[in-house]
C-alpha atoms as an extended CHARMM CRD file, in Angstrom:
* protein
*
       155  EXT
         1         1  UNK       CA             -9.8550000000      -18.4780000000        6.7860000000  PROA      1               0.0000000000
         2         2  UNK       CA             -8.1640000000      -15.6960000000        4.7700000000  PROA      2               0.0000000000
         3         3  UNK       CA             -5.0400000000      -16.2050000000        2.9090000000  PROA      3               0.0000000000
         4         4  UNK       CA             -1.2170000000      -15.2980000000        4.2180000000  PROA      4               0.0000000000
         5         5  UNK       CA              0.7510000000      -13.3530000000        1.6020000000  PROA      5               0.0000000000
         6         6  UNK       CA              4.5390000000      -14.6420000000        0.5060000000  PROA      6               0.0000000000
         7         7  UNK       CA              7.0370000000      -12.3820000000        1.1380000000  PROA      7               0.0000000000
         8         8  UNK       CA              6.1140000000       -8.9540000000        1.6310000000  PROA      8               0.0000000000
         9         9  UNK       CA              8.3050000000       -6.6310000000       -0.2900000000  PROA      9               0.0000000000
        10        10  UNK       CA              7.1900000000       -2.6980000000        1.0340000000  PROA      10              0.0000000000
        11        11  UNK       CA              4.5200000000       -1.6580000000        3.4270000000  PROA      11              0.0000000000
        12        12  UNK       CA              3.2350000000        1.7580000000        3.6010000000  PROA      12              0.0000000000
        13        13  UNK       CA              3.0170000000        2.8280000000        7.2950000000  PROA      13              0.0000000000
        14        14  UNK       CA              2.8420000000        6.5560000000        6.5530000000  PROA      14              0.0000000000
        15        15  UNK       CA             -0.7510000000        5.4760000000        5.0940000000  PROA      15              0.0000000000
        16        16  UNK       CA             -1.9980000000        4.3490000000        8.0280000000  PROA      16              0.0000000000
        17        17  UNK       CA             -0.9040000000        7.4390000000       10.0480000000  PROA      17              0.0000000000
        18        18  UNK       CA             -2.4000000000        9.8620000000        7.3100000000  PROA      18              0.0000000000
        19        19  UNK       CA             -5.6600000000        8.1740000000        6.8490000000  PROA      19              0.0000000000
        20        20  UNK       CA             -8.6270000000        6.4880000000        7.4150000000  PROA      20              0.0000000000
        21        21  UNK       CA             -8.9670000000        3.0540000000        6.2220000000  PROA      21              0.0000000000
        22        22  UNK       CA            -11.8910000000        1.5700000000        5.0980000000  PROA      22              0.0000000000
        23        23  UNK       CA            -11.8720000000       -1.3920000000        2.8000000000  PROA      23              0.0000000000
        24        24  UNK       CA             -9.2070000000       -3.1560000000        1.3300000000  PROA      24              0.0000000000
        25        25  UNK       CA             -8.4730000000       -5.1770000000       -1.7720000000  PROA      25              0.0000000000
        26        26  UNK       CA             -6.4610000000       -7.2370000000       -3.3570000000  PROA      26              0.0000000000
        27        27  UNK       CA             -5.1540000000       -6.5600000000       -6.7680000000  PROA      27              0.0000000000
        28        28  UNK       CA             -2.3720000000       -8.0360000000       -8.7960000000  PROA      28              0.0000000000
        29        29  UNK       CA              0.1980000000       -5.8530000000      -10.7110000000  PROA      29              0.0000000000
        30        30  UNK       CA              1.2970000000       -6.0880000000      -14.8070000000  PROA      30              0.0000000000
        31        31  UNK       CA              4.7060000000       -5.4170000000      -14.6540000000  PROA      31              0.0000000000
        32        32  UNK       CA              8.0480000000       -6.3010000000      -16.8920000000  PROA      32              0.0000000000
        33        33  UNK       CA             10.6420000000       -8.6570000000      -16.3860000000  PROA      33              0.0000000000
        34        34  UNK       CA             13.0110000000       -6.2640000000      -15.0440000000  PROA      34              0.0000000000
        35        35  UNK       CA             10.4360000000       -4.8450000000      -12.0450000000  PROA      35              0.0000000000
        36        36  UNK       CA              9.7630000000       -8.4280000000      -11.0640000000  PROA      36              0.0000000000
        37        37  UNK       CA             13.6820000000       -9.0170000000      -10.7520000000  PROA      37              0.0000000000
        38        38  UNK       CA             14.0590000000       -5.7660000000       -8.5780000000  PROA      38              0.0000000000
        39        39  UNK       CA             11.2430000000       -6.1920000000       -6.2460000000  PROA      39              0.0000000000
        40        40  UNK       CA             12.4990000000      -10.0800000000       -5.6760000000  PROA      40              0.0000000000
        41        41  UNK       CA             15.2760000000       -8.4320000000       -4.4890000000  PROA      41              0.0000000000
        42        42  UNK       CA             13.6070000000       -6.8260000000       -1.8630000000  PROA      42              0.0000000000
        43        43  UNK       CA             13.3960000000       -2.9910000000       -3.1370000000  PROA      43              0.0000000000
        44        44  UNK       CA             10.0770000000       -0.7680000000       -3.3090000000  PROA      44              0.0000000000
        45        45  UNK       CA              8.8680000000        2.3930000000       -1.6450000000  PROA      45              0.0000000000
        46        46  UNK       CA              4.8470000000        3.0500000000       -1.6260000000  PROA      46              0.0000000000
        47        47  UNK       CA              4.8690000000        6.1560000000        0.5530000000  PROA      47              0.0000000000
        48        48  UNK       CA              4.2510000000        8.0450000000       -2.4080000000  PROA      48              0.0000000000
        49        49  UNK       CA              1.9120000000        6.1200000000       -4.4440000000  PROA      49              0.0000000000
        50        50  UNK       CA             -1.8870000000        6.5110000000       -5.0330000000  PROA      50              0.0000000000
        51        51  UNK       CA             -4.2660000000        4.3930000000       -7.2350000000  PROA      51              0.0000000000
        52        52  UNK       CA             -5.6160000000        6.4320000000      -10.5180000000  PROA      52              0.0000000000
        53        53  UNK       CA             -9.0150000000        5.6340000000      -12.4540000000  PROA      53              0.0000000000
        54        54  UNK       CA             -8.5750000000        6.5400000000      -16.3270000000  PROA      54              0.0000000000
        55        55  UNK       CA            -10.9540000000        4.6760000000      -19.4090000000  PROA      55              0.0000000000
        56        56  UNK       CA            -12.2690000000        1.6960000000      -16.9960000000  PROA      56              0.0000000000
        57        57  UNK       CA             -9.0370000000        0.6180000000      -15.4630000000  PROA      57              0.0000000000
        58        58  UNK       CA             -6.8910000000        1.3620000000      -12.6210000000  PROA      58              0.0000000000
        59        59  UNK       CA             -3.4980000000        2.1420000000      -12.2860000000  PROA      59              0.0000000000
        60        60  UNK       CA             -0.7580000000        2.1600000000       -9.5440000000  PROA      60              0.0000000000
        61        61  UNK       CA              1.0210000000        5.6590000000       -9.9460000000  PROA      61              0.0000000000
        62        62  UNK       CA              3.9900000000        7.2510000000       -7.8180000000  PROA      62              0.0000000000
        63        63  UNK       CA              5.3420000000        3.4930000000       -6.5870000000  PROA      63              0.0000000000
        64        64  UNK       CA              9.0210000000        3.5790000000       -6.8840000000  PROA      64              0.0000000000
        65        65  UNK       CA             10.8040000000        0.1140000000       -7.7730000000  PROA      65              0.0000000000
        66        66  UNK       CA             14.1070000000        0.8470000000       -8.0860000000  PROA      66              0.0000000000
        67        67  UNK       CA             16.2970000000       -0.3740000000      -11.4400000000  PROA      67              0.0000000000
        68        68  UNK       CA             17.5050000000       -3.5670000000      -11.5400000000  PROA      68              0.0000000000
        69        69  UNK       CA             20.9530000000       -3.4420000000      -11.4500000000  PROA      69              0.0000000000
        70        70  UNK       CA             22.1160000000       -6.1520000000      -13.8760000000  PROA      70              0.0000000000
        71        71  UNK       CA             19.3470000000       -4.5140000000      -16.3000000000  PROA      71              0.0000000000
        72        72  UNK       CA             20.2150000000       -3.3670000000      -19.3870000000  PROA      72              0.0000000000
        73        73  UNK       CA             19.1290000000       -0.8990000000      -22.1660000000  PROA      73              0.0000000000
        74        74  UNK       CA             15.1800000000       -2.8690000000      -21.4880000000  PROA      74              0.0000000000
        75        75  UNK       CA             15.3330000000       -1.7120000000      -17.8170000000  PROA      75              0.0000000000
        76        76  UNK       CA             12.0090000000       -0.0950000000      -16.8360000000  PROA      76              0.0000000000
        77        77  UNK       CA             11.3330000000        3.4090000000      -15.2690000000  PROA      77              0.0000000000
        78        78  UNK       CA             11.2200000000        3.8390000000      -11.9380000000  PROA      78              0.0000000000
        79        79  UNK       CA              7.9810000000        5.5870000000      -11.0000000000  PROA      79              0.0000000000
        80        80  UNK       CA              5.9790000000        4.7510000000      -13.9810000000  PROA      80              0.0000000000
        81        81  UNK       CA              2.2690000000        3.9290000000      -14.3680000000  PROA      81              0.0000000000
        82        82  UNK       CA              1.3930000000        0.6060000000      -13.5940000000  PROA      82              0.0000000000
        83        83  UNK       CA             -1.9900000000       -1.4860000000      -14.3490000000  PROA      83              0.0000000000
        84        84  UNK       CA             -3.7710000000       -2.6840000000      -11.5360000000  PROA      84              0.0000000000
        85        85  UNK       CA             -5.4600000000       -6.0630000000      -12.5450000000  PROA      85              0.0000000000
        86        86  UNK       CA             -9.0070000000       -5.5010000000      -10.6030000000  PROA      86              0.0000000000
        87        87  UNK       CA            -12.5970000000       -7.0230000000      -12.3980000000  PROA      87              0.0000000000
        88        88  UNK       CA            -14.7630000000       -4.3940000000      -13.9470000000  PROA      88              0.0000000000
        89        89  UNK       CA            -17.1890000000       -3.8520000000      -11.3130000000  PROA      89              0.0000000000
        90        90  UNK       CA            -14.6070000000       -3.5550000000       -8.7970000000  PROA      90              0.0000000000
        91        91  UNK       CA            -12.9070000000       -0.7110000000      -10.5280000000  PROA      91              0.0000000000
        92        92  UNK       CA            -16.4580000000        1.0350000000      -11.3520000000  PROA      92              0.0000000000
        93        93  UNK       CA            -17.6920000000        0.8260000000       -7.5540000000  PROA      93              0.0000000000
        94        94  UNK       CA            -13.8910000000        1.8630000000       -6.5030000000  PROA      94              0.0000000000
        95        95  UNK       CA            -13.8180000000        4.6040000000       -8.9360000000  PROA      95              0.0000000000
        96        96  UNK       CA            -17.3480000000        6.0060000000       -8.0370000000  PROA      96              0.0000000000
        97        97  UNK       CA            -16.5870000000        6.2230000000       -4.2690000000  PROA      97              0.0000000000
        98        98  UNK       CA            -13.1460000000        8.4940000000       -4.9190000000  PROA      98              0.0000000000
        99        99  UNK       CA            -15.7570000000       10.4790000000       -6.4400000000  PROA      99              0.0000000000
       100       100  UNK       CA            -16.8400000000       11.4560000000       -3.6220000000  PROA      100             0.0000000000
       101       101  UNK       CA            -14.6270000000       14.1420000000       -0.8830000000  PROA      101             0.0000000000
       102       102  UNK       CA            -11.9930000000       13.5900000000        0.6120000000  PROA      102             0.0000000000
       103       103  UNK       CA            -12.0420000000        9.8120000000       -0.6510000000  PROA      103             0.0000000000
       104       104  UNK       CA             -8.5600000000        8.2780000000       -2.5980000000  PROA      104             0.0000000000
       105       105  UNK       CA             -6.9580000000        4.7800000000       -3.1290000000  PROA      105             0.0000000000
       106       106  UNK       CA             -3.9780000000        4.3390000000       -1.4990000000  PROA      106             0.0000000000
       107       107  UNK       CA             -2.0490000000        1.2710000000       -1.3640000000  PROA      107             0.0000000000
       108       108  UNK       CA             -0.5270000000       -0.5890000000        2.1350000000  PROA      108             0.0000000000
       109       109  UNK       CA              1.6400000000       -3.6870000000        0.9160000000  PROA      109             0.0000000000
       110       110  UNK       CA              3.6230000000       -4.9080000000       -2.1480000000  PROA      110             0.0000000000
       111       111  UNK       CA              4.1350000000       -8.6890000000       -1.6600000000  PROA      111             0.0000000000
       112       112  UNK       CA              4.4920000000      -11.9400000000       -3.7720000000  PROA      112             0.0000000000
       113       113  UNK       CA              1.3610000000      -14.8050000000       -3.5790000000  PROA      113             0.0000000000
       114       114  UNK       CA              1.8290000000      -17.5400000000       -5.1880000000  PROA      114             0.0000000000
       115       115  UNK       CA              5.1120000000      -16.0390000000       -7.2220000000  PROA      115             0.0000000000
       116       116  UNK       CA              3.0920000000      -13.0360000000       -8.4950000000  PROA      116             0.0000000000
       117       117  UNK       CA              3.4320000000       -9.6200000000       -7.3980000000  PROA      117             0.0000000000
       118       118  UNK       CA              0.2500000000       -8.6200000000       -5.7630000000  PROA      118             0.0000000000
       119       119  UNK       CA             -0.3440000000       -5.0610000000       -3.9080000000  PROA      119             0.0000000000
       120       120  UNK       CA             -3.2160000000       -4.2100000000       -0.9390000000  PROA      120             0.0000000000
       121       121  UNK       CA             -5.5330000000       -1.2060000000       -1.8500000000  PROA      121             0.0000000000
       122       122  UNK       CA             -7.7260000000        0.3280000000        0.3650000000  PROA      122             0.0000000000
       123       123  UNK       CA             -9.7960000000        3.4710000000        0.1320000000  PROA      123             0.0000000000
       124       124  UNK       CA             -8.5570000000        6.0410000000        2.5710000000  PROA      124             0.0000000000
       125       125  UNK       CA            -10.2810000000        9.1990000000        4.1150000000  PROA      125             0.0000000000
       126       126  UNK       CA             -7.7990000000       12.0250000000        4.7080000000  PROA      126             0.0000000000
       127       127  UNK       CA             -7.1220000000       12.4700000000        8.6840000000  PROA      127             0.0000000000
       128       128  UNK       CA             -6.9510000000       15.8270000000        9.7010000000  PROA      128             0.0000000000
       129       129  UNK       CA             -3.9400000000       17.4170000000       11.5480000000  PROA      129             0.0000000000
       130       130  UNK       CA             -5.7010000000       16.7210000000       15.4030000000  PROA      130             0.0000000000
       131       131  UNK       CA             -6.6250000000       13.4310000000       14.4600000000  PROA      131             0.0000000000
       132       132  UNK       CA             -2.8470000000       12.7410000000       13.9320000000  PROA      132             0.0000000000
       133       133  UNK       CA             -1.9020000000       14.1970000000       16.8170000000  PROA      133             0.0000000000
       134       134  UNK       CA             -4.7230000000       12.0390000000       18.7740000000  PROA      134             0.0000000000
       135       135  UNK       CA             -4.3950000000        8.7860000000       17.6550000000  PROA      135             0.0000000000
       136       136  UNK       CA             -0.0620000000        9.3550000000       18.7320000000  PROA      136             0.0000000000
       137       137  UNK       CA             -1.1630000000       10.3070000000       22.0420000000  PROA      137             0.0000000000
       138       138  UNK       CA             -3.9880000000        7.1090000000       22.3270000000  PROA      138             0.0000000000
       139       139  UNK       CA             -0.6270000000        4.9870000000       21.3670000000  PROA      139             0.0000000000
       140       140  UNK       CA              1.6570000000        6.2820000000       23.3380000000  PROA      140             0.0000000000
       141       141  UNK       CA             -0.7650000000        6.0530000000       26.6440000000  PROA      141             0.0000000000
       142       142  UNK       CA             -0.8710000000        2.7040000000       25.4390000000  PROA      142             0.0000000000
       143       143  UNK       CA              2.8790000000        2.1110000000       25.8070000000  PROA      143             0.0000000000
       144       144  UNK       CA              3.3930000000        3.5300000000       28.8460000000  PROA      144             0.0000000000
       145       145  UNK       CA              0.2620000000        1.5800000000       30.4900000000  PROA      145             0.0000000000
       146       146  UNK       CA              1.3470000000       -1.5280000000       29.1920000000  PROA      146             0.0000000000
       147       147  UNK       CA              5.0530000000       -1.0580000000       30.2980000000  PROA      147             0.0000000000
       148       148  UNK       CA              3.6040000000       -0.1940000000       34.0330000000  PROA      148             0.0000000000
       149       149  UNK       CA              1.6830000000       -3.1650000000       33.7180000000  PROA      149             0.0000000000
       150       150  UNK       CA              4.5170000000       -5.2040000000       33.0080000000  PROA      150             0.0000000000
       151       151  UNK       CA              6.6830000000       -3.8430000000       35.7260000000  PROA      151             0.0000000000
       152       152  UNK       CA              4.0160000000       -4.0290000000       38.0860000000  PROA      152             0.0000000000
       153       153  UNK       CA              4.2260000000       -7.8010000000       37.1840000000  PROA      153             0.0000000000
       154       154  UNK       CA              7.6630000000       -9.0130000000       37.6380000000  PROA      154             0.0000000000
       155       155  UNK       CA              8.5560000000       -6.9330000000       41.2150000000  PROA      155             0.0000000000
């Protein structure tokens, strides 16, 4: 039985267009007061973001959470580094596989579990410019077959 997450705050479709997904993960976030406030309010973007190994830990990098607007001089910056909270030998088997080619972390969904901020990882192979092009052609055959199918029905 796996777990439903809260309220989802961002997804990153443009992810799952660009790559390859392999595994995923779940990883909470160490943020301030002020990011917490701002992505309760329901603003985040992830297209941009990518998960960086540095000294044993992991970090969330290129996420934008907007300011929060009733912030004041302790509001945070918008695209900063921000830990990942993984266990050790999650972040050393994670790290050695973006060793490899063509291998990165990106991550899918910012949502709340449980009233703390939590974000999906998942390694990601890069798709090549074809492969794009394929898998929107597989989908839209897909549309149009199931829309014949459904008129086909109801005459």
């Amino acid at each position: 039985m796996t777990k439903q997450p809260g309220q989802v705050v961002a997804t990153n479709r443009k992810a799952r267009h660009e790559y390859y997904l392999d595994a995923t993960l779940e990883a909470g976030l160490a943020l301030t007061g002020t990011e917490v406030k701002a992505l309760r309010a329901g603003a985040a973007s992830l297209a941009d973001g990518w998960v960086s190994f540095d000294g044993g830990e992991a970090y969330l990098e290129g996420v934008h959470i907007p300011e929060y607007v009733q912030g004041t001089w302790t509001n945070h910056a918008p695209r900063r580094k921000r830990k990942l909270l993984l266990h050790k030998d999650q972040i050393r088997k994670w790290a050695a596989k973006t060793g490899e080619a063509g291998v990165t972390v990106v991550p899918l969904r910012l949502y709340f579990s449980g009233g703390r901020a939590k974000v999906e990882i998942a390694l990601a192979r890069g798709k090549r410019d074809w492969d794009k092009r394929q898998a929107l052609r597989e989908r839209q055959d897909n549309r149009e077959a199931e829309r014949a199918m459904r008129s086909r029905t109801f005459r």
